[in-house]
N, C-alpha and C positions, 0 to 999 in steps of 0.2 A: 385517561378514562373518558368514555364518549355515553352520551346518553342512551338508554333502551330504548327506541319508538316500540319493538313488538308486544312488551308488555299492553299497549292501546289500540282501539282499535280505528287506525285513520285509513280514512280512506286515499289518501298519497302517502308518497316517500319522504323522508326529512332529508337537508331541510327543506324548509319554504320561504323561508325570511332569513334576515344578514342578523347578525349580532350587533347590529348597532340597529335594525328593526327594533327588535327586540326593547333594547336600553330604553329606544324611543317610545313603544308601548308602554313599558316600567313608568317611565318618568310620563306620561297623559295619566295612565291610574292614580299616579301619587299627587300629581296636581287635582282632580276628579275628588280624591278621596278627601281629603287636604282642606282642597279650596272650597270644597260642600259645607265642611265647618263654619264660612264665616257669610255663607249665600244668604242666608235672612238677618234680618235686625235682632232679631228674638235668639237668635244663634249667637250674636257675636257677648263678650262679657267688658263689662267697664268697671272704672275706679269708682272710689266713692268723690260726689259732690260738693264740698262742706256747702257753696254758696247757693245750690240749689235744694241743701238738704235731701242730697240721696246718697241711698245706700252703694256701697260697689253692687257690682256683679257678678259674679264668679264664674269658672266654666262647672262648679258641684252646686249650682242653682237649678232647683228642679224644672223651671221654664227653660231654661239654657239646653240643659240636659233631652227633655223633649223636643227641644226642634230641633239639636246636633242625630239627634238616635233616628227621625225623620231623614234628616238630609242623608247621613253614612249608608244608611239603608237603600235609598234609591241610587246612590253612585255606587255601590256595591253590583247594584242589580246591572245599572251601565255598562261596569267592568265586564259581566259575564254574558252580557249580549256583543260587546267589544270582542271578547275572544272567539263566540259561537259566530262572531260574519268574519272572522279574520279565518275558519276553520274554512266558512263556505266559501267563500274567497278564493283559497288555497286547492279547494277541492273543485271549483266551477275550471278554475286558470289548468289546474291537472288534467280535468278529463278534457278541457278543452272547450266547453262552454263557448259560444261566438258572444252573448251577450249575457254577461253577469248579473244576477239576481239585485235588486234594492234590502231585501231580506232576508234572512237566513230562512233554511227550509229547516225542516223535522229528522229530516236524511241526516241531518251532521248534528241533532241533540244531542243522541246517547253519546258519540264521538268526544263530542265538547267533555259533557259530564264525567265522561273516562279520564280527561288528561284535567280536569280541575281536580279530580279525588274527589267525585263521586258516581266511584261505581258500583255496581249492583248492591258488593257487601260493603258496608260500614266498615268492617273488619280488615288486616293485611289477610293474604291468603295462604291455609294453613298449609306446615311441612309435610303434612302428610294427611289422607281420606281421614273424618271423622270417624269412619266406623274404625278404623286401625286405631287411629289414639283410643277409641272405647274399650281395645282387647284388654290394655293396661289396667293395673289395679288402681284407684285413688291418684298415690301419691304419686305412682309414674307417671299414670296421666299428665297430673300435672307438672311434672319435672321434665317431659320431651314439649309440652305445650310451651312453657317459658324457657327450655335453654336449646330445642332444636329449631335449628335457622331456614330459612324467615320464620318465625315463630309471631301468631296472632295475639298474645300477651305483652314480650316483652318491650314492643313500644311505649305501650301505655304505662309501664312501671317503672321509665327512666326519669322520668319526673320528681315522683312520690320516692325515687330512693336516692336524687340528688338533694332534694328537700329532707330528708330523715331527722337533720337538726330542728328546724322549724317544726316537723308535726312532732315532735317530741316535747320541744318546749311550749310550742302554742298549743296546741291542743291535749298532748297527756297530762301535762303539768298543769297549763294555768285550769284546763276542762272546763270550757267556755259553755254558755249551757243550749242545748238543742233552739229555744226560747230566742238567744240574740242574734244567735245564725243565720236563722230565720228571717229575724229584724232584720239585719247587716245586707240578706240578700233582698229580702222587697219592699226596696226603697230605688230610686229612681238612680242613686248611683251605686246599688247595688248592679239594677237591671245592665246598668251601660257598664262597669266593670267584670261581670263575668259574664254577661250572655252577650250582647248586642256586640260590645266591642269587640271578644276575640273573634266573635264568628264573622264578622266584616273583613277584620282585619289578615285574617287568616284566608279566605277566600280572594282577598285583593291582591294581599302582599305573597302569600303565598301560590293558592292555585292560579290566579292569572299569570304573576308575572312567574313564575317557573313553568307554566306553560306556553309564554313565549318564549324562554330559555329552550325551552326543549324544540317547539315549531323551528328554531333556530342551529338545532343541530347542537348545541351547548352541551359544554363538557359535564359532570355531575359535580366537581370542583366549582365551578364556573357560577352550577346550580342551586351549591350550596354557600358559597360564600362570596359571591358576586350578589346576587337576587336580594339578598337582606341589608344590604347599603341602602337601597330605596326606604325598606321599614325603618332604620335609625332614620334615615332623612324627613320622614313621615313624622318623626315625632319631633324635628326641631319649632315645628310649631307652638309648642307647649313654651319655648322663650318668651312669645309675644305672651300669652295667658299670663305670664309672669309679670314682667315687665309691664302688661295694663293694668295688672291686681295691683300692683305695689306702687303704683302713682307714677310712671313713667321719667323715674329718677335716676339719677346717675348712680345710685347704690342700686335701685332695679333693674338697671341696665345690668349692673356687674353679677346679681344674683339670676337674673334671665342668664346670662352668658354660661354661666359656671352649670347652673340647673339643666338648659341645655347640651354642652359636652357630657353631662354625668349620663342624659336619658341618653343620648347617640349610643356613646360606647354600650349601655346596659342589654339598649331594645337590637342593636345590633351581634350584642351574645348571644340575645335569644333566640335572636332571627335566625343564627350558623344552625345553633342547634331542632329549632321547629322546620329548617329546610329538609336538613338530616332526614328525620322522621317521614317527610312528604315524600321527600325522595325514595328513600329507601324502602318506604310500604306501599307508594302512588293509591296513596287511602288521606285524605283530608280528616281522618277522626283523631290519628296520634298527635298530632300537631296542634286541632283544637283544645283536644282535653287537657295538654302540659301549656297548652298559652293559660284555660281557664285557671288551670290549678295553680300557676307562677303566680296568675293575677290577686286570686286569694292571700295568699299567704304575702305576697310585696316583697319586697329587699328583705333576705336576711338579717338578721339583727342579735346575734349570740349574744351580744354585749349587755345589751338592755333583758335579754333572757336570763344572765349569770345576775344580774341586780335584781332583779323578780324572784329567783329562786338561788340566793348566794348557798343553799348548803345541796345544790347540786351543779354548782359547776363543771366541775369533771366528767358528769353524768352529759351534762349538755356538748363540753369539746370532744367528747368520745362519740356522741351521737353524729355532731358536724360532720367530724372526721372519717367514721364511717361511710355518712353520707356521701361525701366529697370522693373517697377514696372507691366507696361501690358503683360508683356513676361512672368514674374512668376507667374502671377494671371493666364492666359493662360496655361502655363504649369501644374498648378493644378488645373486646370478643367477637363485638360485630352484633349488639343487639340493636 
């Protein structure tokens, strides 16, 4: 399977860079992205003192929290001026340019914009003119909108129907009240767990480094589960967080270890499947919305749901399963 370049609109032929270009782009953004974490003093988080009498630090301390949402931000911005002169670059070297620009020009914005997933519509683009889907009544409507391919829906609902056990237990069940949700989001680690984070994360880990997968000629196999090794590797960071919280012990050592292997394997399932979705719609919105929405809801947890609510159990492994079971019948169908 080889990538589309015509879906975009470049101004050269692919490729333009080698596969190990690429890698090496990957791995500058993950260092970039990474290393921005610990660039201020104010950024970095410590143990507690006893002999100075200070508190630890955490990385969910709200001064932490604002100078990391500062830093990711501006290497975020780095990455997408990285790719738009790696675009001109490629496009000066094509036409033949005798002397190569210091900055990228406006000529190769939209270009850029196209292959990070953001073009014109938010949306994938529909199977068919909206006035045809209008002929249908209602329900058809909606029925050629979510099950005919490419279809502008069914991204966005692989998510919300792999999670079916979670919004059934977290939400119909315990019915959390409009009031904490609210709280939960505008607080400083709300702001950096569902907004700032996935939208950095997602444009770094995804539209750059699949877009020099692609500048690269990359297969969509390649694209989809090559390119998210970098995002697990992106979160082995979270060992040292661990291992400075818990006093840089040899039982912190072992809980950093372990905590990290759990986040690699986790953030690198997610990564197969948010590549999936970029790929597949070359739209950066399916990708954000199931990063936000994972991020809300966290690790599934049936267990601690059947102890919350013991006289629905059955209710909740039926929901999982469902869940579980419509996500891969979905997936091979080809949504």
């Amino acid at each position: 399977m080889s990538s589309s370049p015509s879906k975009y609109d470049l101004p050269f032929p692919l490729p333009v860079i080698t596969l190990l270009d690429s890698s090496l782009y990957s791995a500058i953004f993950t260092s970039v992205y990474v290393g921005s974490l610990y660039l201020s003093k104010a950024s970095r988080i410590a143990p507690s003192n006893k002999d100075k009498k200070e508190a630890a630090i955490s990385r969910d301390h709200p001064e932490v929290i604002k100078a990391r949402l500062k830093l990711v931000i501006g290497a975020t911005v780095g990455c997408v001026f990285g790719v738009w002169g790696l675009m001109q670059y490629s496009k000066d070297v094509y036409t033949g340019v005798e002397k190569v620009g210091a900055f990228p020009s406006l000529s190769t914005l939209y270009p850029t914009f196209s292959l990070l997933g953001f073009p014109r519509s938010l949306v994938p683009h529909l199977v068919a003119p909206l006035a045809e889907l209008m002929a249908y009544g209602p329900w058809e409507m909606v029925w050629h909108a979510v099950m005919d391919q490419p279809s502008p829906i069914a991204p966005f609902l692989l998510a919300p129907l792999l999670f079916a056990g979670p919004i059934y237990s977290d939400w119909i069940l315990d019915q959390p009240s409009v009031q904490s949700m609210w709280k939960a989001l505008w607080n400083w680690q709300g702001i950096r767990n569902w907004v700032v984070a996935p939208l950095t994360e997602e444009i770094v880990f995804r539209s750059c480094m699949i877009a020099c997968a692609q500048l690269a000629g990359a297969s969509v196999r390649h694209q989809i589960f090559i390119t998210p090794l970098w995002f697990g590797l992106a979160h082995v960071h979270h060992a040292y967080d661990v291992f400075a919280s818990n006093g840089k012990t040899k039982q912190a050592f072992k809980t950093a270890f372990f905590t990290c292997l759990f986040q690699f394997t986790y953030t690198t399932l997610f990564g197969w499947f948010a590549a999936h979705l970029f790929v597949k719609t070359g739209t950066l919105a399916p990708s954000l919305t199931a990063h936000v929405f994972c991020n809300i809801f966290g690790l599934p947890q049936p267990f601690a749901a059947m102890e919350r609510h013991p006289t629905k159990k059955a209710d909740i492994f039926v929901m999982y399963l469902l869940g579980i079971g419509g996500f891969a019948w979905a997936m091979y169908i080809g949504w």
